[in-house]
N, C-alpha and C positions, 0 to 999 in steps of 0.2 A: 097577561101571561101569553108568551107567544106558544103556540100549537104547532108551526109550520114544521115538519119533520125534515131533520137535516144529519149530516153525518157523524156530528157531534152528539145530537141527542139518540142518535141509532149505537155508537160506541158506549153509552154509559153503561150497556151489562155487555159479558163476558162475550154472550153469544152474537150480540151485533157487533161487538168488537173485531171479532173473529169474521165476521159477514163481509165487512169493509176493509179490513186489513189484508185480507189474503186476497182479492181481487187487484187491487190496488200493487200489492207486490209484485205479483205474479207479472205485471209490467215489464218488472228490472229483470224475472227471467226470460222475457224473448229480449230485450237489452242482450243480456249477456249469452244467452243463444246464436243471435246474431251475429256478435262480435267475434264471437269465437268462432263460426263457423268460418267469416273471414280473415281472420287472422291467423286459423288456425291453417285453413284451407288455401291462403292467398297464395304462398309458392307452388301447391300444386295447378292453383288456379292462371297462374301465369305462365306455368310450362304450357299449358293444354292451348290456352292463346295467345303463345307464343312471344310474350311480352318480358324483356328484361326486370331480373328479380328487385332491381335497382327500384322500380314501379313500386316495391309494396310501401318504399318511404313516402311516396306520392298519394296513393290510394289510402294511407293511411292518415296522411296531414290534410287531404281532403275530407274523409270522415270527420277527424279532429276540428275541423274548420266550421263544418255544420254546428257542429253542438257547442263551440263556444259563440258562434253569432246567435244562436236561439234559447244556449242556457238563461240569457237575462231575461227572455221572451217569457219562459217558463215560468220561472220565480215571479216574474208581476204579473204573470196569468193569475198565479196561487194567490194571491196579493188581492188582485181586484175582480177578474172574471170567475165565472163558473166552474171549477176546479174538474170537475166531473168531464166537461164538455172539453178541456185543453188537453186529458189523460187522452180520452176518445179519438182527438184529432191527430193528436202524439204517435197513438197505437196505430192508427191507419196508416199513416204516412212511412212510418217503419217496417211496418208488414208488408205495406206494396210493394218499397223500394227494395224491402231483402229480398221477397219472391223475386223482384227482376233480376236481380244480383246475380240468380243461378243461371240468367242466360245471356251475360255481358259475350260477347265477339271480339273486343278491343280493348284498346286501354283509355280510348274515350268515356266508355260507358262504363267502365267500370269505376274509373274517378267521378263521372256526373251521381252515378247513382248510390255509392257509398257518401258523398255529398250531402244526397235529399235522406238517407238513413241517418245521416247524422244531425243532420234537419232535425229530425222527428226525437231523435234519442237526446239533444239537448233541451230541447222542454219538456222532455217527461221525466228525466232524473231529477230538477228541482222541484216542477211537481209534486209528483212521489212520495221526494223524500220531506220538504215540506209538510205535505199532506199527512205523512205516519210521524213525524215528531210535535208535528202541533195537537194531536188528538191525548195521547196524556203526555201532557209537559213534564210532570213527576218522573216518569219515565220514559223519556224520549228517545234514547236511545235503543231500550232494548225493543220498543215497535219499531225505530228505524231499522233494526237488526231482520226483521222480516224480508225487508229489499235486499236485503244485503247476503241473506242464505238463500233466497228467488235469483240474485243475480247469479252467485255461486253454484246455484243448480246449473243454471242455462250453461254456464261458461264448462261444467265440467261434463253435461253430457254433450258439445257438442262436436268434442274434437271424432267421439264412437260415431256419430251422426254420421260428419263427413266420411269418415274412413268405410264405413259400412255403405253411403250410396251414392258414392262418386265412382268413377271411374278416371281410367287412363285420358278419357275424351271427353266426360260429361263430369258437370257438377250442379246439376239441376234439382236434382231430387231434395239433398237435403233445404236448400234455400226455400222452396217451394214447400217443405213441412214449416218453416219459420212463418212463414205468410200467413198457412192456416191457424197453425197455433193461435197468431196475432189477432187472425182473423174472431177465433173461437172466444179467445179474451175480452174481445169486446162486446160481443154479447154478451157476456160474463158482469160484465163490470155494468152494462146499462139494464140487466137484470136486478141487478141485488145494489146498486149503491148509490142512494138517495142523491138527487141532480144538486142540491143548495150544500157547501160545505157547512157555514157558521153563518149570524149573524155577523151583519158589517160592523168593522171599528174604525173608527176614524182613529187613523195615527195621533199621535202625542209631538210627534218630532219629524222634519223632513225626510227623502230621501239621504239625502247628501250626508248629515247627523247619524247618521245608521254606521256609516263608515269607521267608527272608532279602530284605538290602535290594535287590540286583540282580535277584533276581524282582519283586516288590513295585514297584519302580520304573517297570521297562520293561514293567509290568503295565499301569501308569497310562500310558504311551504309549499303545500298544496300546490302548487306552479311547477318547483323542483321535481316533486312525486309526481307530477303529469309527464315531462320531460323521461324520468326514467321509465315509468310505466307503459309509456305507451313503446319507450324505445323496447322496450322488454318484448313485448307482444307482436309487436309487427314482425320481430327478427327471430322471435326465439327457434318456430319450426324450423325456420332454413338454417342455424345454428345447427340444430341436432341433425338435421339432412347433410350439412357439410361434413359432419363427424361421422357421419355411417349407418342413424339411425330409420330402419323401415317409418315406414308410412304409418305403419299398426305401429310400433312402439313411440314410435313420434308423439302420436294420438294421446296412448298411456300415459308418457310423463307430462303433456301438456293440462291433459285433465287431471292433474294431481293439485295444480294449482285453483282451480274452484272447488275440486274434496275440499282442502286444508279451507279455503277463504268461508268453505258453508260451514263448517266445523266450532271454527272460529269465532266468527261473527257474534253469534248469541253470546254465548260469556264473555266477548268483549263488551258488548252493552250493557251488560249486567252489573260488569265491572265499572264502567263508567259512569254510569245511575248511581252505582252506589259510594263510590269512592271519587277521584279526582280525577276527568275526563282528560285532561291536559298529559298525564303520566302516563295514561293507556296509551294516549296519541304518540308520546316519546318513545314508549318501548317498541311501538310497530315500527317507530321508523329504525332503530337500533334488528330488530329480526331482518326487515327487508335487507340493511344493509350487510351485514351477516349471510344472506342468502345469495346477492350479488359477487359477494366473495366467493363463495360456494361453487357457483357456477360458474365463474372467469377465471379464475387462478389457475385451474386443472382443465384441461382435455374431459372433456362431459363422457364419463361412462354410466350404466345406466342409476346405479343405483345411487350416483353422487349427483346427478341429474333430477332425479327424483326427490332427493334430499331440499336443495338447492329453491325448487319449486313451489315443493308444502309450503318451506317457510318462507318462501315470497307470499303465498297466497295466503296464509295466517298472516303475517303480516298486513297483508291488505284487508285483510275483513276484520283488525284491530283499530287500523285506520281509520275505519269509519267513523269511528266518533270524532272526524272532526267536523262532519255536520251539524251533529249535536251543539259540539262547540258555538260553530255558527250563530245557530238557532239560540243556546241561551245566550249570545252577546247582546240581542237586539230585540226591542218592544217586540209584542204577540202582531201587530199591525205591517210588521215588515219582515217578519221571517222566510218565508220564501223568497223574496227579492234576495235575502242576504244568503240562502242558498246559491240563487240563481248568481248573482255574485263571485262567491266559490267557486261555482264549476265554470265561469268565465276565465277566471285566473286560470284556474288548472287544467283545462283547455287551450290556452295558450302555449300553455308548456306541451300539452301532447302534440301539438300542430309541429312544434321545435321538434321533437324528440324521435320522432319517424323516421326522417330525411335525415336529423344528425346519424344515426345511428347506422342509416344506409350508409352516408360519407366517409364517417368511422371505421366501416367495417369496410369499404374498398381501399381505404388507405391505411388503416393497419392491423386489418384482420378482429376475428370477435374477440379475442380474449382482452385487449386493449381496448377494445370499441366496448365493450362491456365496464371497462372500470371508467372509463372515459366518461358516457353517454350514461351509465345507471350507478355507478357506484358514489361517482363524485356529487351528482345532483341529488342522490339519498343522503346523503351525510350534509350538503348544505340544507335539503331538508330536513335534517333531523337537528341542523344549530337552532334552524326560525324557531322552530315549536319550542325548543327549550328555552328560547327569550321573548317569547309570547305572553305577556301577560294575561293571567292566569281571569276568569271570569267568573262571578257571582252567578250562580243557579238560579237562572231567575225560570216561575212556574207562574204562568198567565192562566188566567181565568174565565177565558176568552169570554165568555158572556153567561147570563145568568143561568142560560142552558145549558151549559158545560159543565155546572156545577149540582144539574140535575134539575132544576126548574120544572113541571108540568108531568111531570113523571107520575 
């Protein structure tokens, strides 16, 4: 009988459960802190130095560029090394890079260092989210759902962050609470969450074998939604700046999209646990596109703006289960890889989807650049999923500890 205490034998009651899940989350909220700080903040961040707005497709395909060359890093970190120790390194390297973020001069530094953020944010999203669907397989989405209302936190307070302690000249302050945050987190996480995830499995089957066609597929969705998502994010605040919109109201409707994605999140896993993960995946991608209309069709006033938003951001915290997906396509022995995987694909689309979106909209303004760069790649997202073959629930029993052993 093994004794050695690990994360799996600390999740078998409620309250370790609960020990290990919310540190671990709490990840994806400076994830999505970060991101929104820069995204949200990057047009004002390029007047101040003086850098054409053209830059945020760059800054932003840069970010994108990190985390798809280390998303795979991630996933076989979870796979073979110390899960504990890759979150740890993940969270440092994200935390320094945003602190530095709030004192870029140029547009050198500002693409090297959204770079090494992105560094850090592609091995900790496979991570993560590996790490909260492997703990109960029975219901792996709606623990994935915890990353998933952590990241929708971050993203929604940090449009108030910026607008609250940046100025005309400076935008120090808020990057510099992201660091500490990050910084506070880690202590957090090497306080309460056991260094050993599970006992080791030796795979059943190679890497290569992992690849089936239901991964592989809803991979290539996942590619399109990258494409449009990131095209979304990078452009959206200078969309609403073109149109008229203050700095403070900018703020408002940008964080309506992490409300709606926190909101959402939980009953969409709930939903997917319980019923057919593949149909929640379809209808998100049927809302986001729905939402894209919303907000390309018409001149963004506020309240159709706002409209436009929630349901991109419900939509994207319905989408989440396509992790889940992921994870039941492939042995307990390769689940993270086959994360890590995912956010490769879908990384590759956001690397595309920045700079299209810039091109787009210098050559024919956002309302086209919108149906263009997010509507059209949502709707070939939304054919993949629906001819995706459909996956057997599979619940690993990862080892005899999992199942409660020495208890």
């Amino acid at each position: 009988m093994n004794t050695e205490q690990t994360v799996i034998k600390e999740a078998n009651t409620v309250g370790g459960l609960l020990k290990v899940v919310i540190p671990i989350a709490l990840g994806m909220f400076l994830v999505g802190f970060d991101a929104n700080l820069f995204f949200f903040g990057g047009t004002f961040i390029l007047k101040t130095i003086k850098v054409n707005q053209f830059l945020l497709g760059i800054a932003g395909s840069g970010f994108a560029a990190g985390i798809a060359i280390f998303s795979v890093i991630g996933g076989y970190i979870f796979d073979k090394i110390t899960t504990r120790n890759g979150i740890i390194i993940s969270l440092t390297i994200i935390s320094l890079f945003s602190a530095l973020t709030g004192f870029v001069s140029n547009q050198y530094e500002l693409v090297i260092y959204r770079f090494l953020v992105g560094f850090g944010t592609g091995m900790i999203q496979p991570e993560i989210i590996a790490f909260l669907g492997d703990i109960r397989p029975e219901r792996r989405q709606t623990v994935i759902a915890s990353e998933g209302i952590a990241f929708g936190l971050g993203l929604f307070v940090a449009p108030y962050i910026y607008a609250a302690y940046s100025t005309a000249t400076t935008f120090d302050i808020p990057f510099i609470i992201a660091g500490i945050s990050g910084a506070a987190l880690i202590g957090v996480v090497i306080a309460l969450v056991p260094s050993k995830y599970k006992l080791y499995q030796r795979p059943k089957k190679g890497i290569l074998e992992v690849l089936n066609p239901s991964l592989i597929v809803i991979s290539f969705s996942f590619f399109f939604f990258g494409i449009a998502f990131f095209a979304f994010q990078s452009y959206f605040t200078a969309y609403l700046s073109a149109y008229g919109f203050s700095e403070g109201n900018a703020s408002f409707v940008f964080s309506f999209f992490g409300l709606a994605l926190l909101i959402a999140t939980l009953p969409a896993g709930v939903l997917g646990d319980a019923f057919n993960r593949k149909m929640v995946i379809l209808a998100a991608s049927v809302v986001m596109a729905v939402a894209s209309v919303v907000l390309f069709i018409h001149s963004p006033i506020f309240a159709v703006a706002a409209l436009g938003t929630i349901l991109f951001g419900a939509g994207y915290g319905m989408y989440g289960n396509v992790n889940a997906f992921a994870q039941d396509s492939v042995e307990d022995a390769w689940r993270g890889s086959a994360v890590g995987f995912m956010f490769l694909i879908f990384n590759i689309g956001t690397i595309i989807g920045s700079p299209l979106m810039g091109i787009a909209v210098n050559a024919v303004g956002y309302h086209l650049a919108g149906i263009y760069v997010i509507l059209i790649p949502l709707f070939a997202s939304l054919v993949l999923v629906g001819v995706t073959p459909n996956v057997k629930r599979m619940v690993a029993s990862h080892d005899s500890e999992a199942l409660g052993e020495g208890e």
